[in-house]
C-alpha positions in Angstrom: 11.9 -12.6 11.8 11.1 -9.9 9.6 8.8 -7.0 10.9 5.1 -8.5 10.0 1.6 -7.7 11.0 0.8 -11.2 11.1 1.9 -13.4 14.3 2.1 -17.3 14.3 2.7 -19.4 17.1 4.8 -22.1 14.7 8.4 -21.7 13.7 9.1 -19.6 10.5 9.6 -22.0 7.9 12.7 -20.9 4.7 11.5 -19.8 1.6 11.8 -22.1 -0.9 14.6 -20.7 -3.2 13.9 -22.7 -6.4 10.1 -22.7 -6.3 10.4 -18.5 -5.6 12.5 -18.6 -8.6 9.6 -20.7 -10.9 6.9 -17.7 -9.7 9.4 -15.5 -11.0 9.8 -16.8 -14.3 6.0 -17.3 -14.7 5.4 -13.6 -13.9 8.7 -12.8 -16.5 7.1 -14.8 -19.0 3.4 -12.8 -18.2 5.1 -9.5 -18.4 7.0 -10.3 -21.5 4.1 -11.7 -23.4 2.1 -8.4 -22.3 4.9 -6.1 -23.5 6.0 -8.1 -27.0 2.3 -9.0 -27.8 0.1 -6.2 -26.7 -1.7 -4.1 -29.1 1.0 -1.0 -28.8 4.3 -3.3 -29.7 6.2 -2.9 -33.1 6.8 -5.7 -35.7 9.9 -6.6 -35.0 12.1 -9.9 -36.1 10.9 -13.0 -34.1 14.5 -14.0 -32.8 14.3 -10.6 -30.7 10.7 -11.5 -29.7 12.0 -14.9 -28.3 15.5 -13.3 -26.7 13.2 -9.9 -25.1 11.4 -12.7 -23.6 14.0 -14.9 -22.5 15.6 -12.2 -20.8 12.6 -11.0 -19.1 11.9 -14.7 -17.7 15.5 -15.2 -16.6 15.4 -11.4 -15.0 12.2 -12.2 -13.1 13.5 -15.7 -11.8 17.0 -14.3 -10.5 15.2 -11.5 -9.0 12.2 -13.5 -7.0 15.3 -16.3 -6.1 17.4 -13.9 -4.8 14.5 -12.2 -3.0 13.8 -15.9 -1.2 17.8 -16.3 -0.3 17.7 -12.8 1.0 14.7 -13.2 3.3 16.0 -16.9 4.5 19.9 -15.1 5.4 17.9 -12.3 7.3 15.7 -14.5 9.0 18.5 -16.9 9.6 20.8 -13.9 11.1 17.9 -12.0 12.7 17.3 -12.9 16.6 13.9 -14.4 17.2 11.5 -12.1 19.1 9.1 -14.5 19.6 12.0 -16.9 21.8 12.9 -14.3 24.4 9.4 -13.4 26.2 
């Protein structure tokens, strides 16, 4: 397991990959929104609007997925402290 303040008495259950990668594109879609649509932005075309965007949600999504497949490898690789007392 990772190093965690927080100890549970059940098995560590995998991250889900895909749904990781859905809170990822929410938050990329958030922080694009904030950046292309907040009061300091400049008047640009729309079809960069939609590709900044589109970028930042893609970005976010590979970033929290691979974040998820990370964890579940290290977890997966990691000995189990809780199995050898």
């Amino acid at each position: 397991m990772l190093p965690s303040l927080f100890r549970s008495e059940e098995e560590a259950r995998p991250w889900s990959v895909p749904r990781a990668a859905l809170y990822g594109a929410g938050i990329g879609l958030v922080a694009a929104l904030v950046k292309t649509l907040g009061p300091f932005h400049a008047a640009e075309p729309a079809l960069s609007l939609v590709l900044e965007i589109c970028v930042a949600v893609g970005a976010f999504a590979l970033l929290c997925a691979g974040a998820a497949l990370l964890r579940n490898l290290m977890a997966q690789q990691l000995p189990d402290r809780s199995r050898r007392k």
